[in-house]
DSSP file (Angstrom, degrees, kcal/mol; ACC not computed):
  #  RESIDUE AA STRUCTURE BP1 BP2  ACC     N-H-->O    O-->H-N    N-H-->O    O-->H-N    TCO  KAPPA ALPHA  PHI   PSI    X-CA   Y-CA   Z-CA
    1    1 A X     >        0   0    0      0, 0.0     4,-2.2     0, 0.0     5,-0.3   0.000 360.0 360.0 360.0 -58.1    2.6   -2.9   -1.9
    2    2 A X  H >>  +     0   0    0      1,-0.2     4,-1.0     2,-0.2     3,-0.7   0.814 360.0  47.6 -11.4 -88.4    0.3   -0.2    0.1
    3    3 A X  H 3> S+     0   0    0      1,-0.3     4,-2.5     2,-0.2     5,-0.3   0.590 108.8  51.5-108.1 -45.2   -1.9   -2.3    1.0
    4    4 A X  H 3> S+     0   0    0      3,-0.2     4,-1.4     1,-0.2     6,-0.9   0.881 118.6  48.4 -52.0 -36.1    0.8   -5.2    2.5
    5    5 A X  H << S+     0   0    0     -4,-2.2     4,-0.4    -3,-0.7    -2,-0.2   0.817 115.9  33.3 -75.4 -27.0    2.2   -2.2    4.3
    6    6 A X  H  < S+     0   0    0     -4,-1.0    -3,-0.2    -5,-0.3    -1,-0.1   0.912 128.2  41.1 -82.2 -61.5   -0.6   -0.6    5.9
    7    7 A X  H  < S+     0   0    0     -4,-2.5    -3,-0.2     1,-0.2    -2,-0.2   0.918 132.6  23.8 -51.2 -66.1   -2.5   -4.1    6.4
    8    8 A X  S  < S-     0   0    0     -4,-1.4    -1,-0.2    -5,-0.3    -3,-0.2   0.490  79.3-153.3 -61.2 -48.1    0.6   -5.9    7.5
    9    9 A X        +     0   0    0     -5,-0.4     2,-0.2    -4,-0.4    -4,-0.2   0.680  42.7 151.7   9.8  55.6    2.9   -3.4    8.7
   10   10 A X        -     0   0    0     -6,-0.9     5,-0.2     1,-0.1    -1,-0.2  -0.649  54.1 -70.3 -94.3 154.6    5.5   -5.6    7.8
   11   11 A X    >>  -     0   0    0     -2,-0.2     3,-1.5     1,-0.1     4,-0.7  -0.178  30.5-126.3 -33.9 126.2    9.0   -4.2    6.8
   12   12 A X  H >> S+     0   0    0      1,-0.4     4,-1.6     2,-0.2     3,-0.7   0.830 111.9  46.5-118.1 -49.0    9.6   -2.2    3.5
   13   13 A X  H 3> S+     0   0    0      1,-0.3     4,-0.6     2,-0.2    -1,-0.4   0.870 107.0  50.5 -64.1 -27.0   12.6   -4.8    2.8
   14   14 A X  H <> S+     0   0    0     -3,-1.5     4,-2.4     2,-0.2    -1,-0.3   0.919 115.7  50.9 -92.7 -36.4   10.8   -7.9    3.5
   15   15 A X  H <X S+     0   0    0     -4,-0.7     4,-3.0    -3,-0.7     5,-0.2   0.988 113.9  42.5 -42.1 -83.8    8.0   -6.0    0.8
   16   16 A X  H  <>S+     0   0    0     -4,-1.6     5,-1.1     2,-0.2    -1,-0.3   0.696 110.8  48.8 -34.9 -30.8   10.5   -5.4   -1.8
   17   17 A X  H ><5S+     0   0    0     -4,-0.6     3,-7.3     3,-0.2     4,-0.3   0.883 114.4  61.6 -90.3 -66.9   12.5   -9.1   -1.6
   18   18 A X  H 3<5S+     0   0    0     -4,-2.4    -2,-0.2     1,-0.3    -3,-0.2   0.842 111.8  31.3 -10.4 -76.3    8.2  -10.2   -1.9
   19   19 A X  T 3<5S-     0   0    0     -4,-3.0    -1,-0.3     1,-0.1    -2,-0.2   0.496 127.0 -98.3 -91.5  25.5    7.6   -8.6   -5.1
   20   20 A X  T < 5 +     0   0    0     -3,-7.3    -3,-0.2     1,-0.2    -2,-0.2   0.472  69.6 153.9  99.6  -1.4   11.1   -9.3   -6.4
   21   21 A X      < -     0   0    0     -5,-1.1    -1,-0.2    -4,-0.3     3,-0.1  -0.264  41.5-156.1 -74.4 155.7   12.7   -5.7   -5.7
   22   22 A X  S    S+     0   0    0      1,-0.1     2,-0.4     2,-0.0    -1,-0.1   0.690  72.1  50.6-120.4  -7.6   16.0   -5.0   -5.2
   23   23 A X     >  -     0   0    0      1,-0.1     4,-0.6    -7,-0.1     3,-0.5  -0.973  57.9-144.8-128.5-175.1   15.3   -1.8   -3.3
   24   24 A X  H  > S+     0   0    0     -2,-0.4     4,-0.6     2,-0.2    -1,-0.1   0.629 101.2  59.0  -5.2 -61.9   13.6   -0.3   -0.8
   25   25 A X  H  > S+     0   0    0      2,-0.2     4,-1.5     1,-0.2    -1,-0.2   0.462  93.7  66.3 -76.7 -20.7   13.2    2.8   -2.5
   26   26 A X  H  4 S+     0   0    0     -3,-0.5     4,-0.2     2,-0.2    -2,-0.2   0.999 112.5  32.0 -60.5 -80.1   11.5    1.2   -5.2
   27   27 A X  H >X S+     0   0    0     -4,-0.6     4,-1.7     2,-0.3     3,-0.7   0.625 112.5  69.7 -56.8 -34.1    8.3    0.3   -2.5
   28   28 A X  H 3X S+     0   0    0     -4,-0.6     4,-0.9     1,-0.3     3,-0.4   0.999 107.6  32.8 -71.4 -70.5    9.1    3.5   -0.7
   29   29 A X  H 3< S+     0   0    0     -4,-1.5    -2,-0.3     2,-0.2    -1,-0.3   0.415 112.7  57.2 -70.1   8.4    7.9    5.4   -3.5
   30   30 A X  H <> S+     0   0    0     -3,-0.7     4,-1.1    -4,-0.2    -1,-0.2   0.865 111.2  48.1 -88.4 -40.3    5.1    3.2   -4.8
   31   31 A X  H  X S+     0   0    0     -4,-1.7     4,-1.0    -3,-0.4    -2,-0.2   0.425 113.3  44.4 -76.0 -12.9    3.6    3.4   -1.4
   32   32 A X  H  X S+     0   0    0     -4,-0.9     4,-2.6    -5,-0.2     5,-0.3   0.774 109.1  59.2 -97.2 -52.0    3.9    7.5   -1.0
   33   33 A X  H  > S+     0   0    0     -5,-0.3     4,-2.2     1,-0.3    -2,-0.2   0.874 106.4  51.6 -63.8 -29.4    2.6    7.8   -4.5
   34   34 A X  H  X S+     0   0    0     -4,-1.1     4,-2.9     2,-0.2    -1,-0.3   0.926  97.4  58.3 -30.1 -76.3   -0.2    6.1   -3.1
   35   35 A X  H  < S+     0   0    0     -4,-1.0     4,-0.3     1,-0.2    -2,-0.2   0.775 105.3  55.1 -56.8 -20.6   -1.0    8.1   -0.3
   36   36 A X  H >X S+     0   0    0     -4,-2.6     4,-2.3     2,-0.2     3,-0.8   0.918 107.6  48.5 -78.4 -35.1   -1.4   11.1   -2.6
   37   37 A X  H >X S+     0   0    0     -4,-2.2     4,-2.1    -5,-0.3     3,-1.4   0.977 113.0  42.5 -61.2 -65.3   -3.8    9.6   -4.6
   38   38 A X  H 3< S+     0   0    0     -4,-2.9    -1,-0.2     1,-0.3    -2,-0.2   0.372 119.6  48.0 -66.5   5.3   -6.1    8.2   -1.8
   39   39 A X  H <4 S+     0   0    0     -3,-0.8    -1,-0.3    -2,-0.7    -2,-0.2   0.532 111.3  47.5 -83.3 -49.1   -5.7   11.7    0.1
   40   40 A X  H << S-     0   0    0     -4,-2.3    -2,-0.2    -3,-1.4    -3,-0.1   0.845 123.4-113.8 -72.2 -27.6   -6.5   13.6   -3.1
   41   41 A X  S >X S+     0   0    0     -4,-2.1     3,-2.5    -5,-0.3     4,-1.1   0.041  84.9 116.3 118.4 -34.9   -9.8   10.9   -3.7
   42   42 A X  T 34 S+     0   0    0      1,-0.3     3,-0.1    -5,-0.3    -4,-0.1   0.697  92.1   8.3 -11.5 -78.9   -8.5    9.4   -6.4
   43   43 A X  T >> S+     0   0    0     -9,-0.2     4,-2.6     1,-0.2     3,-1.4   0.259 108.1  96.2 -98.5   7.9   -8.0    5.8   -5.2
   44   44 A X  H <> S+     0   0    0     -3,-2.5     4,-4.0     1,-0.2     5,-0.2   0.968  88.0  46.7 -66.0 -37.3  -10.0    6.7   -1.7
   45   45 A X  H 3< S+     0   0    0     -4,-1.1     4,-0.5     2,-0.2    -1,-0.2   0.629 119.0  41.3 -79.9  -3.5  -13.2    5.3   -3.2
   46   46 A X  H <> S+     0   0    0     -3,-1.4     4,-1.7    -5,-0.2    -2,-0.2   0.830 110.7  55.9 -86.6 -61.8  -11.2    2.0   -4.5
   47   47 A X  H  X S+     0   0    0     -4,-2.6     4,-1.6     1,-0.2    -2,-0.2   0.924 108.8  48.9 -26.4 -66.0   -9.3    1.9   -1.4
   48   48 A X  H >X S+     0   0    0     -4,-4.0     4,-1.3    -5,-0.4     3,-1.1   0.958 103.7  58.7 -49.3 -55.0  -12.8    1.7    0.5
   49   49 A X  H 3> S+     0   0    0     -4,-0.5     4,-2.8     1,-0.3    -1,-0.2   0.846 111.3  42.9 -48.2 -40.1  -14.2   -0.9   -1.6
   50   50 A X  H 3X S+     0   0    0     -4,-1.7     4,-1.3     2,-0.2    -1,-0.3   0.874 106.1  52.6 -84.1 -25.0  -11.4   -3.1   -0.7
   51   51 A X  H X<>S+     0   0    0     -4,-1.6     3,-2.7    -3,-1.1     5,-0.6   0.991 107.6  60.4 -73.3 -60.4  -11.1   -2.5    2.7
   52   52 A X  H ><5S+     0   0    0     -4,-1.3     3,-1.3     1,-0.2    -2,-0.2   0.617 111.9  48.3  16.4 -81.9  -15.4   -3.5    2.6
   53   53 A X  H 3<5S+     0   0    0     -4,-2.8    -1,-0.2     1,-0.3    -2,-0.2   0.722 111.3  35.8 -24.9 -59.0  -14.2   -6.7    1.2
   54   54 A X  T <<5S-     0   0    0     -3,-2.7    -1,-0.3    -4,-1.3    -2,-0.2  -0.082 115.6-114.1-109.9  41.7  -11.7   -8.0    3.0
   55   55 A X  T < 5 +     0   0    0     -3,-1.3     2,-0.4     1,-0.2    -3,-0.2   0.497  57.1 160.2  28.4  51.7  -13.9   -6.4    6.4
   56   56 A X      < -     0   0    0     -5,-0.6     2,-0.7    -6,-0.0    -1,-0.2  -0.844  37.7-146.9 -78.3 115.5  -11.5   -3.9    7.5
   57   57 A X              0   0    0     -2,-0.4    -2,-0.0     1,-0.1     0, 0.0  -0.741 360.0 360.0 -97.4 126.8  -11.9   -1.3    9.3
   58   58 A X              0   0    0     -2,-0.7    -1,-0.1   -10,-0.1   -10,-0.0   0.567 360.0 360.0-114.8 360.0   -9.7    2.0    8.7
């Protein structure tokens, strides 16, 4: 869900109907709980890997 949002920066509803959610708020908080990890390092060194991959630059 991050990663559709960030990449994409398509709409938090159109995200949510995507993986079957019926709200918002659901994807709203998967995607903040996110950003603390990859801010704290957690997922930053995962995060990189993937943007690598798919040849993104962030």
């Amino acid at each position: 869900m991050y990663l559709c949002q960030i990449l994409s920066d398509e709409k938090l509803a159109n995200i949510a109907e995507y993986f079957g959610l019926k709200s918002v708020g659901s994807v709203c908080s998967a995607i903040s709980e996110m950003k603390k990890l990859e801010e704290k390092g957690e997922m930053g060194k995962v995060l990189n890997q993937v943007y690598r991959i798919l040849n993104i630059k962030k």
